[in-house]
C-alpha positions as CSV (number, residue, x, y, z in Angstrom):
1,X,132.9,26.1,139.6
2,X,133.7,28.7,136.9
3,X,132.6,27.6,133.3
4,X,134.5,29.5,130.4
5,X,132.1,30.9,127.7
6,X,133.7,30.7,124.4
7,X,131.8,33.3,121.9
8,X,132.4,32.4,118.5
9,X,132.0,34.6,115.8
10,X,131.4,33.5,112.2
11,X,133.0,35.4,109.6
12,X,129.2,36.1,108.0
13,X,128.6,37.9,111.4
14,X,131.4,39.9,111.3
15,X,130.8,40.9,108.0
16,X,127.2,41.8,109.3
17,X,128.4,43.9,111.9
18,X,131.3,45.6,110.1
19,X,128.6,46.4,107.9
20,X,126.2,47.5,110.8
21,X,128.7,50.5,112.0
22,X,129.6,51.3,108.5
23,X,125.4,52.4,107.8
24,X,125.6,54.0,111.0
25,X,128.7,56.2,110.8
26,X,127.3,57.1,107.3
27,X,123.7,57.9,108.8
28,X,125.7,60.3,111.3
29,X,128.1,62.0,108.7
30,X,125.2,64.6,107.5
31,X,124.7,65.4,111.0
32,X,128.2,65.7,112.3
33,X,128.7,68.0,108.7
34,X,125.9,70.7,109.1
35,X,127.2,71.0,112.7
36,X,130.5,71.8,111.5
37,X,129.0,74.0,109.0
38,X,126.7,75.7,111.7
39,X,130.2,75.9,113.8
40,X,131.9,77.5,111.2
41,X,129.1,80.0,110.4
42,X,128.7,81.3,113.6
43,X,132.3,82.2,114.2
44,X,132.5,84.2,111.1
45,X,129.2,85.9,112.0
46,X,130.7,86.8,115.5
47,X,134.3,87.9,113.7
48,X,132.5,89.7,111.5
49,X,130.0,91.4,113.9
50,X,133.0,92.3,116.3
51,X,135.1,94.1,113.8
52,X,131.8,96.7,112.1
53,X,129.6,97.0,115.0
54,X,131.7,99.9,116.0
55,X,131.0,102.0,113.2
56,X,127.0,101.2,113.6
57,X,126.8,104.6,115.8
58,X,128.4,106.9,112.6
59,X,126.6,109.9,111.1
60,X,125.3,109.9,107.1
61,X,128.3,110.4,104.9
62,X,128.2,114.0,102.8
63,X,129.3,111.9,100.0
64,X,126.4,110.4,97.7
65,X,124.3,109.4,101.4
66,X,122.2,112.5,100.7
67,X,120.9,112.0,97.2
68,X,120.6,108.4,98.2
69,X,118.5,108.2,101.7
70,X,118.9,111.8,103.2
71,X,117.2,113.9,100.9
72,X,116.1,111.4,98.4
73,X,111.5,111.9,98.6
74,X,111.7,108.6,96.6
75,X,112.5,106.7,99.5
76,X,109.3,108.0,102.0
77,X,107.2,105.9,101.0
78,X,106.8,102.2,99.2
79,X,103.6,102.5,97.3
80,X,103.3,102.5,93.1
81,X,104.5,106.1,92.4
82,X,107.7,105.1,94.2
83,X,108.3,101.8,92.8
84,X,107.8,103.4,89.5
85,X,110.3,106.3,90.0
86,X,112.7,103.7,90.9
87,X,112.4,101.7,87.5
88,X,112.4,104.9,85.4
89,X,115.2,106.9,86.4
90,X,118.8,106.4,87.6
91,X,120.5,107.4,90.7
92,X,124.2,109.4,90.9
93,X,124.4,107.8,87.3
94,X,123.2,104.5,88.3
95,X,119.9,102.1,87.7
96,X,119.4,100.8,91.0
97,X,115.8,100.0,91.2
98,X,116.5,97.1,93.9
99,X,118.9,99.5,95.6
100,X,116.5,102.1,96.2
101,X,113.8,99.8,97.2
102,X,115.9,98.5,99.8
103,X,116.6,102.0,101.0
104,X,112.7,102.6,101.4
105,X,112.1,99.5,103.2
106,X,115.1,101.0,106.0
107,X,113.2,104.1,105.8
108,X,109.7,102.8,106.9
109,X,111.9,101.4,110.1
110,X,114.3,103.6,110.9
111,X,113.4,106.7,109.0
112,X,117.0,108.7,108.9
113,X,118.8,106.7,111.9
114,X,122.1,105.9,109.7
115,X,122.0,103.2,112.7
116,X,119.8,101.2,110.7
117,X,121.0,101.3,107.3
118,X,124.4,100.2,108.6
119,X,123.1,97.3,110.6
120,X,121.1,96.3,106.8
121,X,124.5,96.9,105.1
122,X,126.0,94.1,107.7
123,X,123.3,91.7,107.3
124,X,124.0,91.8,103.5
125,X,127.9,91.5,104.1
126,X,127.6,88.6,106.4
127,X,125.5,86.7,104.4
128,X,127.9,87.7,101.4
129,X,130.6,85.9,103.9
130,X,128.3,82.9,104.1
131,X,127.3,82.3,100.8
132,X,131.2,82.7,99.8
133,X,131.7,79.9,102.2
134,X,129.3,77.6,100.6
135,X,130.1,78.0,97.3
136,X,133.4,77.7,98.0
137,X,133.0,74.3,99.9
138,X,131.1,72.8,97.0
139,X,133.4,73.3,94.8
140,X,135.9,71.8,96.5
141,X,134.7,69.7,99.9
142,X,137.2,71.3,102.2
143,X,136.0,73.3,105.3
144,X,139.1,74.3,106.7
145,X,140.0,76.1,102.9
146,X,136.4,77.8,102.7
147,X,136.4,79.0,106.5
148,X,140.0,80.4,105.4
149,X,138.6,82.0,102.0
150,X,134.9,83.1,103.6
151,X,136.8,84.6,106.9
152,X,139.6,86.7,104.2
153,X,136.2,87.9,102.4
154,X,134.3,88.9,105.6
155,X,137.6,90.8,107.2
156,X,139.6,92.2,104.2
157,X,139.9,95.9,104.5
158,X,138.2,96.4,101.1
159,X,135.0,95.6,102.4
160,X,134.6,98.3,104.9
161,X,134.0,101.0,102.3
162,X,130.9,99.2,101.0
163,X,129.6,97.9,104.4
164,X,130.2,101.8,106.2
165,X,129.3,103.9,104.0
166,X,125.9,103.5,103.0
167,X,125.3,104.9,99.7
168,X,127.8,101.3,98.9
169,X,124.7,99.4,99.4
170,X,124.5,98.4,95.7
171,X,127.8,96.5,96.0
172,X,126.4,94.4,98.7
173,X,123.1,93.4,97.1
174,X,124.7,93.0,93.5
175,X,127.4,90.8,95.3
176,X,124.3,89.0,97.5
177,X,122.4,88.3,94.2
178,X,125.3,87.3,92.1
179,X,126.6,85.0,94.4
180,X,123.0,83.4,95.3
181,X,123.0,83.5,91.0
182,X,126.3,81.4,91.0
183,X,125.3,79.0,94.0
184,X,122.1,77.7,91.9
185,X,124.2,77.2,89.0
186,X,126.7,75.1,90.7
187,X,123.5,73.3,92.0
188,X,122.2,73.5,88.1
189,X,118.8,75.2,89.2
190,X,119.2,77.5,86.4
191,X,116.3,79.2,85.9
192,X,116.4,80.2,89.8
193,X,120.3,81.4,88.6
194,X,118.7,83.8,85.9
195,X,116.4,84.9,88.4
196,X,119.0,86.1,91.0
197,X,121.2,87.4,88.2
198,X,118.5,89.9,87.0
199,X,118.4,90.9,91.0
200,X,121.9,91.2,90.7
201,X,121.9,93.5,87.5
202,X,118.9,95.7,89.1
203,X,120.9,96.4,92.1
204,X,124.4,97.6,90.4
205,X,125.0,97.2,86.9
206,X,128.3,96.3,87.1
207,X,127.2,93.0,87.8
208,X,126.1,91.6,83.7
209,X,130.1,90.3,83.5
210,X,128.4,87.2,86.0
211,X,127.5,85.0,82.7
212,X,131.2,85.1,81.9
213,X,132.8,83.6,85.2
214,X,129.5,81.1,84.9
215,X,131.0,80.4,80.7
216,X,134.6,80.0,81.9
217,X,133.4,77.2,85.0
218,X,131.0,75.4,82.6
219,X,134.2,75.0,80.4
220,X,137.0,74.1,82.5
221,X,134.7,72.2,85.3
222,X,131.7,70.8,83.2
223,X,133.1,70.2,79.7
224,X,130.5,67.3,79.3
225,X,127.3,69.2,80.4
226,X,124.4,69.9,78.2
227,X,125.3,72.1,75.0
228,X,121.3,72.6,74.8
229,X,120.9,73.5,78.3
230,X,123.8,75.7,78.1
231,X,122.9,77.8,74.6
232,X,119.7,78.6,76.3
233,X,120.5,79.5,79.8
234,X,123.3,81.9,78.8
235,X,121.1,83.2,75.8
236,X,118.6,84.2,78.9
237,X,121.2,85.9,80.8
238,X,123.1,87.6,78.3
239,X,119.7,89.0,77.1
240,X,119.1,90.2,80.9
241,X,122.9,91.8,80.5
242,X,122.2,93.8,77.0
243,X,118.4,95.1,78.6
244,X,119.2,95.9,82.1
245,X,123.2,96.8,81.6
């Protein structure tokens, strides 16, 4: 004899479970997001890697690479004399204390193997890539748009002067620190934001027109954020700007 089983389902229970796999698709959103992020990371550091890694085995450039790491005593060794020589003199016309101290690090490694410094100048650019990729996805929540803009950054021919040639080093790190400067402002950590912008300013000069891309979001993006919080931040940097620049 075959009984039929009739399972009745009350319209609280539905509700319950409709609730149940809404929690749980939200629980696994964060996860299934940092993979896609992870994803889309690693295919820009491959892309990336592909396209320099073939200029790693290049000689020192006759332009600038000499004063900078070739013949440059400065860079020998990292010890107080050095790190005060960096802070009190410029470099081909430029104050890059940062810069330089970068250089000495590569030196204590790879002494003059232009190998080195290139593979330094690629980790900067990628994580340039990356950090283009994240600001641009919090700013506007689309993946598919900051893979497009992060990839354009990473692969546009005007990068290959400043990752190649060596003595380009301080467009790397001022673009590294301004853009780490610009990620905690977005994330309003901004005495970390002052922090990286000083970095930035040490590393290329260039660099103290930062506070006004940060004045133009604040006013277009954040109209209602704190006039106190704002007079005082950009009061900081500017000052960093006048000092350093």
């Amino acid at each position: 004899m075959i009984s039929n089983q009739v399972k009745i389902i009350t319209p609280g229970a539905q509700c319950e479970r409709q609730e149940f796999y809404l929690i749980n698709d939200h629980k696994n959103q964060p996860t299934k997001l940092k993979k896609s992020h992870l994803v889309n990371i690693i295919l820009l550091l491959v892309v990336g890697f592909l396209l320099f890694a073939p200029s790693f085995q290049n000689e020192f450039l006759q332009l600038d690479d000499p004063q900078y790491v070739v013949q440059n005593g400065d860079i020998r060794h990292i010890d107080f004399n050095a790190i005060q020589k960096w802070f009190s003199r410029d470099y081909v016309l430029n104050y890059i204390p940062i810069t330089m101290a970068s250089f000495a690090v590569d030196y204590q490694i790879w002494h003059l193997d232009p190998f080195g410094y290139r593979l330094t100048n690629f980790i900067l650019h990628a994580f340039n890539a990356i950090l283009v990729y994240l600001l641009i996805f919090l700013t506007i929540r689309n993946q598919i748009v900051a893979l497009a803009v992060a990839f354009l950054f990473g692969v546009h021919p005007v990068q290959v002067e400043s990752v190649i040639w060596i003595s380009e080093r301080k467009n790397l790190l001022a673009s590294f620190f301004a853009l780490l400067s610009f990620l905690f402002f977005l994330k309003n950590k901004k005495p970390h934001a002052a922090l990286s912008f000083f970095c930035a300013v040490l590393s290329k000069p260039s660099v103290v027109v930062i506070p006004l891309v940060m004045a133009a979001y604040e006013y277009f993006f954040r109209p209602s954020s704190s006039k106190k919080g704002k007079v005082f931040f950009y009061a900081a940097v500017t000052s960093i700007a006048l000092i350093v620049g």
